[in-house]
C-alpha positions in Angstrom: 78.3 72.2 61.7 80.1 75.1 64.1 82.8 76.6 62.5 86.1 75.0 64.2 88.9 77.4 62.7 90.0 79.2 65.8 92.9 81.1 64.4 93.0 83.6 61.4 94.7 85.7 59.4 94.3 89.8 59.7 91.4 91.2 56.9 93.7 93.9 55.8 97.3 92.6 55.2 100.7 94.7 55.0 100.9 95.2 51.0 104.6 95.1 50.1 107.0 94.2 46.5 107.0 91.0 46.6 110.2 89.3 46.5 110.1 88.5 42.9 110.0 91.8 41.7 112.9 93.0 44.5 116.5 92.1 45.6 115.5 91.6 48.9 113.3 91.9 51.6 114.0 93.0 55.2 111.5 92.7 58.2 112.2 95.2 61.4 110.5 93.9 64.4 110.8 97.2 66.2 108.6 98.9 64.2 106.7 95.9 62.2 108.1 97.6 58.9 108.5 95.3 55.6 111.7 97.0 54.1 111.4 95.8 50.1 115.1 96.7 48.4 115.6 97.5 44.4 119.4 97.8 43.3 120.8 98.8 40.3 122.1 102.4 39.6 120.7 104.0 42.8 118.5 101.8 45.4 115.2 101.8 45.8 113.3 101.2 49.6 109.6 100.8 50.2 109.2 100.9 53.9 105.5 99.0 54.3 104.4 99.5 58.4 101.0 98.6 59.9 99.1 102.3 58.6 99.9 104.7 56.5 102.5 107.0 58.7 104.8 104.0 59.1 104.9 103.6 55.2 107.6 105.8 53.3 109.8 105.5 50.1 113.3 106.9 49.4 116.3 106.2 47.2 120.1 105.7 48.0 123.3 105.5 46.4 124.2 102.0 45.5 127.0 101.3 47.9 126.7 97.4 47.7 124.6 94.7 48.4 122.3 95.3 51.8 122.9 92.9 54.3 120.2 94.7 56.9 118.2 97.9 57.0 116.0 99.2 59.8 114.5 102.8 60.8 115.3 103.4 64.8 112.0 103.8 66.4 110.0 106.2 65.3 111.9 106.7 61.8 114.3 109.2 62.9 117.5 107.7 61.8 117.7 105.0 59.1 121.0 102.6 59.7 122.1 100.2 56.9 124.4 97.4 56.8 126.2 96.9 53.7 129.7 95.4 55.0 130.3 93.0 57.8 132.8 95.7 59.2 130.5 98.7 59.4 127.1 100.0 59.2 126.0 103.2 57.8 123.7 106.0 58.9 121.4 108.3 57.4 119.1 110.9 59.3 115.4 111.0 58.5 115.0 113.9 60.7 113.2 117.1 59.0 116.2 119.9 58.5 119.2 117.7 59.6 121.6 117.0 57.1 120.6 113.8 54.7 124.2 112.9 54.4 125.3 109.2 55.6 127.9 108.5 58.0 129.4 105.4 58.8 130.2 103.2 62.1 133.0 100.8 62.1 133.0 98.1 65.1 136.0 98.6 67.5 136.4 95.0 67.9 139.6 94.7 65.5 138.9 90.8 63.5 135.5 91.4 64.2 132.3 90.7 61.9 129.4 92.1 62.9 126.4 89.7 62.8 123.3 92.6 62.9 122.2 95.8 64.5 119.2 96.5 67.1 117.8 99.7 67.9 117.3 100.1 71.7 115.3 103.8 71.4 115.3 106.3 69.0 119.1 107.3 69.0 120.4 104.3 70.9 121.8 100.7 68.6 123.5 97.7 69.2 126.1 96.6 67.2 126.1 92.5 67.4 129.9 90.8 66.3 131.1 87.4 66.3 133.4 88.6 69.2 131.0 90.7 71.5 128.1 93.5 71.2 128.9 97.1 70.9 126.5 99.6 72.8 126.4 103.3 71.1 124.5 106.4 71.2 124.1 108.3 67.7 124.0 112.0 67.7 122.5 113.1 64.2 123.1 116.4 64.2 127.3 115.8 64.6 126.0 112.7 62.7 128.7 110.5 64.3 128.3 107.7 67.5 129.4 107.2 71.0 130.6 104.1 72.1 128.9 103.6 75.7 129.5 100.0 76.8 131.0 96.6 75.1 131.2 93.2 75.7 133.6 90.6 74.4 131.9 87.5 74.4 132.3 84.5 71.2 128.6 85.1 69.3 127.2 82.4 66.9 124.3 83.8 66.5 121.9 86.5 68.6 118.1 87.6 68.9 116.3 90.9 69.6 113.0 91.0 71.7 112.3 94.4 70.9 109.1 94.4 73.5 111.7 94.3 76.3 115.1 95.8 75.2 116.8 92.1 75.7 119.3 90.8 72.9 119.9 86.6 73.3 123.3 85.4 71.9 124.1 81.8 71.2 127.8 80.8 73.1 129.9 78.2 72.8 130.6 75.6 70.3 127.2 73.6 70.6 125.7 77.5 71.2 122.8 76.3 73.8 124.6 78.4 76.6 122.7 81.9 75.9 123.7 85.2 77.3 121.2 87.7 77.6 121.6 91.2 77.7 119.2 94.2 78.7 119.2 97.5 77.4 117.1 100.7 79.2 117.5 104.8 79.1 121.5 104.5 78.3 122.1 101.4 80.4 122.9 97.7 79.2 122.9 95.2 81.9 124.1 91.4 82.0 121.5 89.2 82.5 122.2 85.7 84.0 123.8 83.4 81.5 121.6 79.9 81.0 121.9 76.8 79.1 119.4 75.3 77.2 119.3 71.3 77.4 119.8 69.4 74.3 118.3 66.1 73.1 120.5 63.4 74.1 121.4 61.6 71.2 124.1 58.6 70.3 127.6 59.2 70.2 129.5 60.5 68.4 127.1 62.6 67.0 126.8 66.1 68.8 124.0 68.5 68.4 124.1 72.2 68.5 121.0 74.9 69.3 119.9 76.6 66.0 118.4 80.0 65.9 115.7 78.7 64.2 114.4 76.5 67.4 114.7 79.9 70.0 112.5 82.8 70.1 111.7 85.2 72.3 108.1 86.7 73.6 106.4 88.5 76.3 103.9 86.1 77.8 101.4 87.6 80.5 103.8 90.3 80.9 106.7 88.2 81.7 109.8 87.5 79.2 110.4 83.8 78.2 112.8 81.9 75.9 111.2 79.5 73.9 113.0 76.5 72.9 111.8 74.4 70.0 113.2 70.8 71.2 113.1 68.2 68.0 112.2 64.6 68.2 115.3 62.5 69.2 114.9 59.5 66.7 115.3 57.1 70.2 112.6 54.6 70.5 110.3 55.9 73.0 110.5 59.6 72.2 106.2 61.0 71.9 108.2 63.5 69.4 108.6 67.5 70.0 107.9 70.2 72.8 108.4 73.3 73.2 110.8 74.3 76.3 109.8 78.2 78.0 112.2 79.4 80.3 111.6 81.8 82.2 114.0 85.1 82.0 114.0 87.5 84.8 116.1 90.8 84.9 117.1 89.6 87.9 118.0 85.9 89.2 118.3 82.9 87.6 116.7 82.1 84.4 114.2 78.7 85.4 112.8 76.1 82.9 109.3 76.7 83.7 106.8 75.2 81.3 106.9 72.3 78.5 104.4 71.9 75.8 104.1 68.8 74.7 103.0 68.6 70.4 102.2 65.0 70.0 103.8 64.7 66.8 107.7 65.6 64.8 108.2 68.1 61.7 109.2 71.9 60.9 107.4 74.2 63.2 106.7 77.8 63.6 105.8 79.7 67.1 103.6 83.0 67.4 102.3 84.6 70.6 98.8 85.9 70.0 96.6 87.2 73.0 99.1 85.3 75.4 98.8 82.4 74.1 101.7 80.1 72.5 100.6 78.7 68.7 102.6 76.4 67.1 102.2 75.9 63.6 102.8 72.5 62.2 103.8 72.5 58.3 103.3 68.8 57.2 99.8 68.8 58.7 99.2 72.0 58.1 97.4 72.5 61.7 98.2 74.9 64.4 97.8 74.1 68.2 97.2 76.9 71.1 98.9 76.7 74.2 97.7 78.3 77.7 100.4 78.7 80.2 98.1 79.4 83.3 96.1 76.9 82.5 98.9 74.5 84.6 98.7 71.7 86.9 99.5 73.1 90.4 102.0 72.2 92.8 104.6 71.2 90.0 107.9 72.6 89.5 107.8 72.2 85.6 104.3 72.5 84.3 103.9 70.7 81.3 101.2 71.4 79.0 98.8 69.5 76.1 96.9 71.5 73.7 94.4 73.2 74.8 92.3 72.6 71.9 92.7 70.0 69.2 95.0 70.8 66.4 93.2 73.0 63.3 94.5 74.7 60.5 94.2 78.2 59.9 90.6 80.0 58.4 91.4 80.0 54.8 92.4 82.9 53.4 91.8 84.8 49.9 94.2 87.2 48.4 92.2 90.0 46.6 93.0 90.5 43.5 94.7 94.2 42.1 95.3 95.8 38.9 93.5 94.6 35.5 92.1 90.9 36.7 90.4 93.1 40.0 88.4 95.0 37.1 86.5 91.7 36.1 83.6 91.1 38.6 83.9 87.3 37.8 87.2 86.4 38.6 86.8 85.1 42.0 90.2 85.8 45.0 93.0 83.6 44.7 93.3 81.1 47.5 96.2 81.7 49.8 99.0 78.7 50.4 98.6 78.2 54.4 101.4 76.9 55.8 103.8 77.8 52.6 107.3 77.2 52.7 108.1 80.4 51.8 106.1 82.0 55.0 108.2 83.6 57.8 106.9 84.0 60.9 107.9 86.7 63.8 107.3 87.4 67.8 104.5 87.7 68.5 102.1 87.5 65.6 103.3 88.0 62.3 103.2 85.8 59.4 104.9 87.3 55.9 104.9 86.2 52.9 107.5 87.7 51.0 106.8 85.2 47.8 102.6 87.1 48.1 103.9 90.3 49.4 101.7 90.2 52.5 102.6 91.1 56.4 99.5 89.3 58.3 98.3 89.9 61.7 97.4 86.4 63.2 94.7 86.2 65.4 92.8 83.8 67.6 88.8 83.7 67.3 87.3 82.5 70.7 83.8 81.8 69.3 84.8 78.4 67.9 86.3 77.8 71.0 83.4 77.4 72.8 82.3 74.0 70.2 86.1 72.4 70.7 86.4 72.7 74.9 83.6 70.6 76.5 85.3 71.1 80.2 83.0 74.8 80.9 85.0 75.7 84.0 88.0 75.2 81.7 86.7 77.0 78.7 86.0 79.8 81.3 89.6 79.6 82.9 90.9 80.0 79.1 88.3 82.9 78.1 88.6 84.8 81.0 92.4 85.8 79.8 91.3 87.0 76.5 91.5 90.2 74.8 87.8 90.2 73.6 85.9 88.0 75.5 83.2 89.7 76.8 80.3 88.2 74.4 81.9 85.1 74.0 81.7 84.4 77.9 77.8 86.1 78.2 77.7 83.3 75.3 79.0 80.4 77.5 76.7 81.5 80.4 73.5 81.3 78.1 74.8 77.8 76.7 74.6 76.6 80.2 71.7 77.9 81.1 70.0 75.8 78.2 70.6 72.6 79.8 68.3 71.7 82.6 69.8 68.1 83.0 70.5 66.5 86.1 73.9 67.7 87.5 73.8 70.8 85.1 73.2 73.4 88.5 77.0 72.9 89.2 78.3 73.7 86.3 76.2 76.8 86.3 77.7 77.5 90.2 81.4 76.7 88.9 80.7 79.2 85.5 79.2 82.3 87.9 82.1 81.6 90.6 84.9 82.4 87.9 83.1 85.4 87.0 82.6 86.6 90.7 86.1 86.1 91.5 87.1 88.2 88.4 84.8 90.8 89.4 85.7 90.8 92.7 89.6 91.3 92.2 88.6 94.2 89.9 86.6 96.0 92.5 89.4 95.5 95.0 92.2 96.9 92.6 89.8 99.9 92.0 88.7 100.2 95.6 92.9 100.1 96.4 93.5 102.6 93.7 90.7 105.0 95.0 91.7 104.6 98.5 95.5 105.4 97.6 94.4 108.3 95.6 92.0 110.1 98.8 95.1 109.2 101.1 97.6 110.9 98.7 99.6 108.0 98.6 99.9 108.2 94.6 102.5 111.4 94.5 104.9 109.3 95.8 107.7 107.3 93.7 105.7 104.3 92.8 103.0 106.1 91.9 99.5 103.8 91.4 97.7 102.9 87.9 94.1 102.7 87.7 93.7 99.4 86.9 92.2 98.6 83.6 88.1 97.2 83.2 89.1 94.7 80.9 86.5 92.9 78.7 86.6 89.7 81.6 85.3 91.6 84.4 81.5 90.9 83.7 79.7 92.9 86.7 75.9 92.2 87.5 74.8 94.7 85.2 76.3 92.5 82.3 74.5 89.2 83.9 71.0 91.0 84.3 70.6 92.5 80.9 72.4 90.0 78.6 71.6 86.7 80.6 69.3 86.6 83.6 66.3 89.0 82.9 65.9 87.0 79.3 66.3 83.6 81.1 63.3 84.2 83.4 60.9 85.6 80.9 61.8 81.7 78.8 58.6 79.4 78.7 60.4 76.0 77.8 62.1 76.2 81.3 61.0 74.8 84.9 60.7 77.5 87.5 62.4 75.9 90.0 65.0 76.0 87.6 65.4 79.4 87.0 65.1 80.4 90.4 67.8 77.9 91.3 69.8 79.9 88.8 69.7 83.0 90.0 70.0 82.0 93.6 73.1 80.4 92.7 74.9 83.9 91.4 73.6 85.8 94.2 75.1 82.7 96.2 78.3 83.2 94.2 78.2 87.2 94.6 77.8 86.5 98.2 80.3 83.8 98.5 83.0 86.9 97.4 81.5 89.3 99.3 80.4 91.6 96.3 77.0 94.0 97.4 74.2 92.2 95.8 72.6 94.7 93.7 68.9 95.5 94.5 67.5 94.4 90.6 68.5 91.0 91.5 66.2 90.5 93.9 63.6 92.2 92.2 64.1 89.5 89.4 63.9 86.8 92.2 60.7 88.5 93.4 58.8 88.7 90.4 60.0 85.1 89.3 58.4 83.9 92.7 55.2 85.7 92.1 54.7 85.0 88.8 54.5 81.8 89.4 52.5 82.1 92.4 55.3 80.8 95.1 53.9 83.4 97.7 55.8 80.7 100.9 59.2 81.0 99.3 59.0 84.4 98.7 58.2 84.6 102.8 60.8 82.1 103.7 63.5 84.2 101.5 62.7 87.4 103.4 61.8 86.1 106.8 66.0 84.1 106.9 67.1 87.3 104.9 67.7 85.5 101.4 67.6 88.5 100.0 69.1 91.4 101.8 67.0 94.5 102.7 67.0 97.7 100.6 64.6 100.6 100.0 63.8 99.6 96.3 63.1 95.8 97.3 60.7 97.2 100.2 59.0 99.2 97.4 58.3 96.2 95.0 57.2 94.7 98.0 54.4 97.5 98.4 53.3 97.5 94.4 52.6 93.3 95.1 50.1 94.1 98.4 47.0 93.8 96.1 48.4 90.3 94.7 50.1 89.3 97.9 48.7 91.4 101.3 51.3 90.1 103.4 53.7 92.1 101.3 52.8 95.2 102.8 53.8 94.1 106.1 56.8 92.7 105.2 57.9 96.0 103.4 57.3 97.9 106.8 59.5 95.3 108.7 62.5 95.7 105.8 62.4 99.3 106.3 62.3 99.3 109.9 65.9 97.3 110.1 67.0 99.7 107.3 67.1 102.4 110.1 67.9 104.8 107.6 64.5 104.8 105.8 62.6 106.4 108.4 61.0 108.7 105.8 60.2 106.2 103.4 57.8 104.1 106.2 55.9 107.1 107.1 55.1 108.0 103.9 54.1 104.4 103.1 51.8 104.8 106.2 50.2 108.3 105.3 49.2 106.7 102.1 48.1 103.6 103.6 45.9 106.5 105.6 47.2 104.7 108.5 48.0 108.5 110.1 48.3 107.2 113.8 50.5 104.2 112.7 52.6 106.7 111.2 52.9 109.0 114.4 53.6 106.1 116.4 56.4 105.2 114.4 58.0 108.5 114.0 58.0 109.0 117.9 59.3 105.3 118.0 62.8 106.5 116.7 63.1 110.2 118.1 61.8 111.7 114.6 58.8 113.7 116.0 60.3 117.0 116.8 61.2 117.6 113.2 58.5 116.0 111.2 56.1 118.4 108.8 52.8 118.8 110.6 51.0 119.7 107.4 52.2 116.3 106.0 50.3 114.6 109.1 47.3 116.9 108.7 47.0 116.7 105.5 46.7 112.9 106.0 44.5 113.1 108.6 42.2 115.6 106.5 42.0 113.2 103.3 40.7 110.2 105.4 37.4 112.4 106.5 37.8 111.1 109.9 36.9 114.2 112.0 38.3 112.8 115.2 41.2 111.8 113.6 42.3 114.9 112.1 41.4 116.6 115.9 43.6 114.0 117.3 46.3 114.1 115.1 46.0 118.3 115.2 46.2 118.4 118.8 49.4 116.2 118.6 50.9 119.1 116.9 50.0 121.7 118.9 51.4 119.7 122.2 54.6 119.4 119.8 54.8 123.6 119.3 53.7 124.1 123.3 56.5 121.9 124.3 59.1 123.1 122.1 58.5 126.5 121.8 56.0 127.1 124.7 53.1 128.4 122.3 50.8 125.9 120.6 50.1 128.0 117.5 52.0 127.0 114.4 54.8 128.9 112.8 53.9 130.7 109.6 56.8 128.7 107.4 54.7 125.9 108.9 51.9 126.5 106.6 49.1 124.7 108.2 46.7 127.6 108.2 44.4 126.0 106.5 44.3 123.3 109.1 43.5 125.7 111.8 40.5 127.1 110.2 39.2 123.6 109.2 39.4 123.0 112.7 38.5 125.7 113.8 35.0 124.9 111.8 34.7 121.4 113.3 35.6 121.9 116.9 34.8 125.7 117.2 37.9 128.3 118.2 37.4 127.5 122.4 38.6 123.7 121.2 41.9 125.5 120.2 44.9 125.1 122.2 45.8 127.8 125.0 49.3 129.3 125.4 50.4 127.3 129.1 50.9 129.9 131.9 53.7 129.4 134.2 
């Protein structure tokens, strides 16, 4: 049976105290760091980050218990919260002075909530009554207030992708504020209210911070609501409300994902997609935004897979037991009470001591979603997807049922139109670049190959060349096959490239289907190019009607005059080829000794005089002498014929 666990946990976890062995533990979402805090005479801090450079350890004085602790980005500045009146500072910067300094709010009655680090010397100070905006200077190791804002806080969030603190107003707190910070700046985003259940009277809900997060989705910013089950008769149970927040405008309620079912959940973003862990079942469901319903003002989502519960997971085993080769890993607890999860894909375990990575494996995918031009749709927007999808393509290649061709035309259309919005980007970007267009303000990015864009390359050496050489499949088949992606390839106007068609050829001829193969050139099937009129050439012993057809493809190339004479001269058809060359104005500039040479080889001697005599016509007329240039190099020529025909036969300079 396919493996059907779609989602799993990173090989090689964040190590960090765990919280048994620690006073507390802190998580910074800035920098993904696991802060693990030891008091008692003088306290101890392991920073744990995702490598090595992020990790660091350090001691402070024992000022009281630590409410919050975070490094600014890129560890310059540690700032620690020990009082709800003030948070202290302390620089990490090589040669600046270690000692801390302290920040009270200004907002007199105030308690202050948490800190956020906007940049590297920029924090936000979150109260009960407002947010304070400063700048720290470490060397005068003191702050600057820059901008504040009184406004009643229950509680806040930090998306630290964008720079965009959430608080929680009013008494039921589901009107949200949000606030955007960039370069010095912090700008008032349009305030929105999220929509409770409705519930009986008198009761009154209010919006927890536990059922809002915040995530980049497809590059845009939403506010996920976590809306619980209602307890009223008809309710199908919970969903998850995204709205939609913009730096600008209004902030819409644009998409609802419906979870079938009540409990505690948790939300991650991994690889744009919304998962939604359920503890009770211990099952997680994925959620695909763009795959919505059109014309709908709200879309609202199911599952786009059934519900599974994450690969299990084995926690190596350290210290003495590791030493013993029998002991086998300890089984993690999926789905533990004690997990915490944060934006976009973390998962801690602060009773383990592990920081995980989720992430989403697409090749079980492929078992769960039977709808192909849906399972493409959902591929197509993942990170790496590129074997997965040259996967999909053999898998429907392998069914030669009925009604099978088009699924095959709908699979190779959503590649094309990938492809082909690539090559326009690129072709934009290149065109913008030669026109000098990119030194102005909004300068162009190259855009990015990413592992979606399969181009024909891809299609001929992973799927189609293999396909044709198969035994245990109709011919018909496979030509149908690859005349439906040169069909799609057309269809989005993308070049066909020349292999293709060889691939169609050789198919045809293989299996002896010399009338298709004329049909398909004769209506131009397949388009014209000087490597197809070659293969045509190498098949004139299997198919002698090739040959012909080769000099016709050439001949509406136009620009593969060269190529047709030399196909002539070694058919040893040496007149043919002097037709053709004074057929499109090319005679004046040939290479006699090319002709000549020709003419020699065949032993014809009438031929070589008539072909030599064409020549010296050519030099009377251009240069009014019939002998041939040195650089020429057709002495040779003129002594043979001089043998044959005697020196009299030769050409006299005209007399005027």
């Amino acid at each position: 049976m396919a493996e059907e666990h779609y989602l799993e946990l990173s090989e090689n976890p964040v190590q960090f105290e765990h919280a048994s062995s620690v006073n507390n533990v802190f998580f910074d979402e800035a920098n993904k760091q696991v802060f693990a805090v030891r008091s008692g005479g003088a306290t101890g801090v392991v920073v744990k980050g995702p490598d090595d450079k992020c990790s660091v350890a350090f001691r402070m004085d024992d000022k009281g218990e630590v409410k919050c602790i975070k490094f600014s980005i890129g560890n310059k500045i540690l700032a620690v919260q020990r009082t709800l009146k003030s948070v202290d500072f302390i620089n990490f910067i090589p040669d600046y002075p270690h000692t801390e300094f302290t920040q009270e709010c200004k907002t007199k009655n105030a308690n202050i909530l948490g800190f956020c680090w906007t940049s590297w010397n920029e924090t936000v100070f979150i109260t009960d009554q407002g947010i304070e905006f400063y700048q720290v200077f470490p060397d005068k190791r003191s702050l600057k207030l820059l901008k504040s804002q009184s406004i009643n806080v229950n509680w806040y969030q930090y998306c630290p992708e964008t720079a965009v603190i959430l608080l929680s107003t009013t008494v039921q707190g589901n009107f949200l504020q949000p606030f955007a910070f960039r370069n010095g700046t912090m700008t008032k985003m349009s305030k929105f209210e999220i929509e409770l259940p409705v519930v009986a009277k008198p009761a009154k809900l209010t919006l927890s911070e536990r059922d809002i997060a915040m995530a980049t989705i497809y590059g845009q910013l939403y506010v996920m609501y976590l809306k619980h089950h209602s307890r009223t008769v008809n309710s199908p149970g919970a969903e998850v409300v995204l709205y939609h927040l913009s730096r600008e405008g209004a902030c819409k309620k644009s998409h609802i994902l419906k979870l079938n079912t009540t409990g505690k959940f948790a939300l991650n973003i991994v690889d744009n997609l919304v998962v939604v862990h359920h503890q009770s079942s211990q099952t997680s469901l994925i959620f695909d935004i763009k795959l919505q319903e059109p014309d709908c003002a709200v879309n609202t989502h199911q599952p786009v897979l059934p519900a599974r519960s994450i690969h299990p997971y084995r926690i190596p085993l350290s210290g003495p037991a590791a030493a013993v080769p029998t002991q086998p890993p300890v089984p993690c607890q999926l789905y533990s009470s004690s997990w915490s999860v944060f934006q976009p894909d973390i998962i801690i375990s602060a009773s383990e001591g592990y920081l995980w990575y989720l992430q989403v494996k697409l090749p079980p995918t492929v078992h769960l979603l039977q709808d192909k031009g849906k399972l493409m749709d959902f591929l197509l927007r993942r990170r790496d997807c590129k074997m997965v999808i040259i996967s999909v393509c053999s898998q429907v290649l392998d069914c030669q049922e009925k009604g099978s061709l088009p699924v095959v035309a709908t699979v190779f259309d959503k590649l094309s139109q990938v492809y082909k919005e690539y090559l326009e980007a690129d072709q934009s970007y290149t065109a913008a670049m030669e026109s000098g267009q990119s030194r102005g303000a909004a300068a162009q990015k190259r855009p990015v190959r990413t592992q979606a864009v399969i181009d024909q390359s891809d299609m001929y050496t992973h799927v189609l060349s293999s396909f044709t050489e198969r035994k245990d499949v109709s011919h018909k088949f496979i030509i149908a096959v690859l005349m439906e992606y040169i069909r799609s390839l057309n269809q989005y106007q993308i070049t066909v490239q020349h292999y293709l068609y060889e691939l169609v050829i050789k198919t045809l001829v293989q299996n002896n289907l010399f009338y298709m193969l004329h049909q398909f050139l004769q209506y131009h099937v397949l388009s014209d190019s000087k490597p197809l009129a070659c293969l045509l050439l190498s098949l004139e012993s299997t198919y002698p009607p090739a040959h012909q057809l080769s000099l016709d493809m050439l001949k509406r190339l136009s620009t593969a005059n060269d190529e047709i004479v030399e196909v002539l001269l070694s058919k040893q058809q040496v007149l043919g080829a002097l037709r053709f060359i004074r057929s499109v104005g090319g005679h004046d500039n040939v290479s006699a000794r090319k002709f000549l040479d020709a003419a020699r080889q065949t032993g014809d001697q009438m031929l070589f005089y008539t072909v030599f005599r064409s020549f010296q016509q050519r030099n009377q007329r251009l240069r009014g002498n019939p002998s041939f240039n040195p650089g020429e190099h057709c002495e040779e020529h003129v002594v043979h014929f001089k043998q044959l025909f005697g020196e009299q036969a030769l050409m006299k300079p005209s007399t005027v």
